[in-house]
C-alpha positions in Angstrom: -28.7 113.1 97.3 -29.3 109.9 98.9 -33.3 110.1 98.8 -33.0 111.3 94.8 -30.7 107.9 94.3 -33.3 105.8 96.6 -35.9 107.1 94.8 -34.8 106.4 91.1 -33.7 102.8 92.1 -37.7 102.5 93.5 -39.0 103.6 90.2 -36.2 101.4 87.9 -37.2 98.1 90.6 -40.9 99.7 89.8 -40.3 98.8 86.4 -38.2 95.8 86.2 -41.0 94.0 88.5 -43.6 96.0 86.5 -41.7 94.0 83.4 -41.3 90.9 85.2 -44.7 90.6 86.5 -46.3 91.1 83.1 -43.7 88.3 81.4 -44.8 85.9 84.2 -48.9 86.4 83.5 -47.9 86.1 79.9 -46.0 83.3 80.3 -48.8 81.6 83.1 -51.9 82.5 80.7 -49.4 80.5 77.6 -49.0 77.6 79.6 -52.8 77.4 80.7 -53.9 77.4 77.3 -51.2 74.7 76.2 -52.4 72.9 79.5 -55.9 73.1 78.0 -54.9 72.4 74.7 -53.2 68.6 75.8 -56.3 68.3 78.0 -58.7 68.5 75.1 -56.6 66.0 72.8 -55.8 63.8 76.1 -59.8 63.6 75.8 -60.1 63.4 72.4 -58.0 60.4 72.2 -59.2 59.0 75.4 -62.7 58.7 74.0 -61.0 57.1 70.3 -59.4 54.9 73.1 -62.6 53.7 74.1 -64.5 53.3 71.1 -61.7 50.8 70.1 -62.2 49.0 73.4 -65.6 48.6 72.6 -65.3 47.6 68.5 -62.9 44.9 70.6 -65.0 43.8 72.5 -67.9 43.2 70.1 -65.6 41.6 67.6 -64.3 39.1 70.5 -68.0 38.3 71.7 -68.8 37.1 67.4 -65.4 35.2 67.4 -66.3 33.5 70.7 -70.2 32.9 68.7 -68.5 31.8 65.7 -65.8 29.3 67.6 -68.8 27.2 69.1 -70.5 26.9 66.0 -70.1 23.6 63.7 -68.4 24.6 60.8 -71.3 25.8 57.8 -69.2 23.5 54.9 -69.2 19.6 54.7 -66.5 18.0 52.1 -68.3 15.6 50.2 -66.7 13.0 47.8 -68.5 12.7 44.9 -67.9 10.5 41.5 -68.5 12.9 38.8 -68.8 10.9 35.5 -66.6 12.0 32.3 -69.1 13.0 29.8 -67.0 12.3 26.7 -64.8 9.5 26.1 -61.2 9.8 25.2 -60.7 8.0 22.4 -57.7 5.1 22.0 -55.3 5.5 19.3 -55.7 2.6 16.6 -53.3 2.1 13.8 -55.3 3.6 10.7 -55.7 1.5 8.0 -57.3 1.8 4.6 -60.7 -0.8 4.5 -60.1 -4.4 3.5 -63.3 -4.8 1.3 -65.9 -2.4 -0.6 -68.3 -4.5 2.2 -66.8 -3.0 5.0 -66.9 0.6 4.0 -70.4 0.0 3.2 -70.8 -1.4 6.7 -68.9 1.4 8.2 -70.7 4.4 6.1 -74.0 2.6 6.2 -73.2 3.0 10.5 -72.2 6.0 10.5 -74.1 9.1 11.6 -73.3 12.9 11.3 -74.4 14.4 14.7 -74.8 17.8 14.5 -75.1 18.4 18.2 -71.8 16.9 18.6 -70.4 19.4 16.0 -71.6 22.7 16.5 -68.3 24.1 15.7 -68.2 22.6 12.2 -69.3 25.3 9.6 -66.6 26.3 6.9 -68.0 28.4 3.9 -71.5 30.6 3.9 -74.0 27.7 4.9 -73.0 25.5 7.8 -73.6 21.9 7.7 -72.8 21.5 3.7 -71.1 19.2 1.8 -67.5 20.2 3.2 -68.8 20.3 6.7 -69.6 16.7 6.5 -66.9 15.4 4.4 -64.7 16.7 6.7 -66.3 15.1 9.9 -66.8 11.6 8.0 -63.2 11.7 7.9 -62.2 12.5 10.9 -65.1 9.5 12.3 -63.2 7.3 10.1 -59.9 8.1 11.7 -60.8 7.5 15.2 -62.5 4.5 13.9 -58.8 3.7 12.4 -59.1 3.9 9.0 -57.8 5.6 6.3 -60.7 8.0 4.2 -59.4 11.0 2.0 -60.9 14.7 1.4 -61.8 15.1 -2.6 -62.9 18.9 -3.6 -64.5 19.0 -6.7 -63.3 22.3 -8.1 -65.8 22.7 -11.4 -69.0 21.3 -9.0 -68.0 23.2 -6.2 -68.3 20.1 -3.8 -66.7 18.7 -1.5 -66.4 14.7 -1.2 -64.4 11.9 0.7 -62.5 8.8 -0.7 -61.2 5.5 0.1 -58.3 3.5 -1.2 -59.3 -0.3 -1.1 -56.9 -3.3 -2.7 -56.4 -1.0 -6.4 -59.8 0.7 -6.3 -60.5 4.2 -5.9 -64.4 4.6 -4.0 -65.6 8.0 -3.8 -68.5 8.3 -1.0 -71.1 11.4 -1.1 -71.5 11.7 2.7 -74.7 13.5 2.7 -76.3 10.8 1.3 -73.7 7.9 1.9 -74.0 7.1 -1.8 -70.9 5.1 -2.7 -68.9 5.1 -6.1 -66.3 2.9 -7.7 -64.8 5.5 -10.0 -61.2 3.5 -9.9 -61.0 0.1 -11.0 -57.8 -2.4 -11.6 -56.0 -0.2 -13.9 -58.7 2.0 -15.2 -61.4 4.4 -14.8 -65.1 3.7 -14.7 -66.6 6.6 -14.5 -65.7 10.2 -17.2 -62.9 12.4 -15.7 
């Protein structure tokens, strides 16, 4: 009975190395392809590794250009004149005599480059559109010159208060109108 026994434990060591040796390949051809696996990604990354090295390197070599060059902008002070004048403030007052409105209207110009904005109503540059800038000249003049809307005419004109006269001015045509005198009207209401 001793050669059966010997006999079975050969065939059950048969098969446990049998079992073992085919665990072992298994387990040696896994590990190969993992080895091969971080060898292909060690590469990969090794050659992303050198292609940075040599973006680097380039970028280096055109800071190194860019350092010895003299710098491509020059500060220059330059006087830059104002191209409009700020106005000062002068105590408005009405005008002392019918001669100095007439000086002052007989001066003054409408310039319609100055007032492109300007342009109430349908047609710009109208009656209202210069009543409206002849007043406003005659503020920063420093006098005293009032807006008048004729509301049956439909037009628009500018006044001026001087001693107890009331002058009414047409400011496309810088006519001038005493229509106030003393204590009583000149012309119909």
């Amino acid at each position: 009975m001793v050669t059966g026994s010997i006999a079975i434990g050969a065939l059950i060591s048969s098969a446990v190395w049998g079992s073992f040796l085919s665990l072992s390949q298994n387990k040696v051809k896994n590990l190969q392809r993992q080895s091969d696996y971080w060898k292909g990604t060690a590469e990969y990354y090794q050659a992303k590794v050198a292609t940075i090295e040599s973006i680097v390197a380039q970028l280096n070599s055109q800071i190194e250009y860019l350092e010895s060059q003299p710098p491509a902008i020059e500060f220059v002070e330059v006087e830059v004149p104002v191209p409009v004048e700020i106005p000062t403030y002068v105590e408005p007052r009405h005008f002392q005599s019918l001669a100095e409105l007439e000086d002052w209207v007989n001066d003054w110009t409408f310039y319609r480059e100055e007032y492109p904005w300007y342009m109430f109503g349908d047609s710009p540059y109208d009656c209202d559109d210069f009543s409206i800038v002849m007043v406003s000249d005659a503020a920063l003049d420093g006098y005293i010159l009032g807006l008048v809307v004729d509301t049956e005419r439909h037009h628009a004109l500018v006044c001026a208060v001087i001693g107890n006269d009331i002058v009414f001015i047409e400011p496309q045509s810088k006519e001038i109108m005493t229509v106030y005198q003393g204590e009583r009207w000149i012309v119909d209401k």
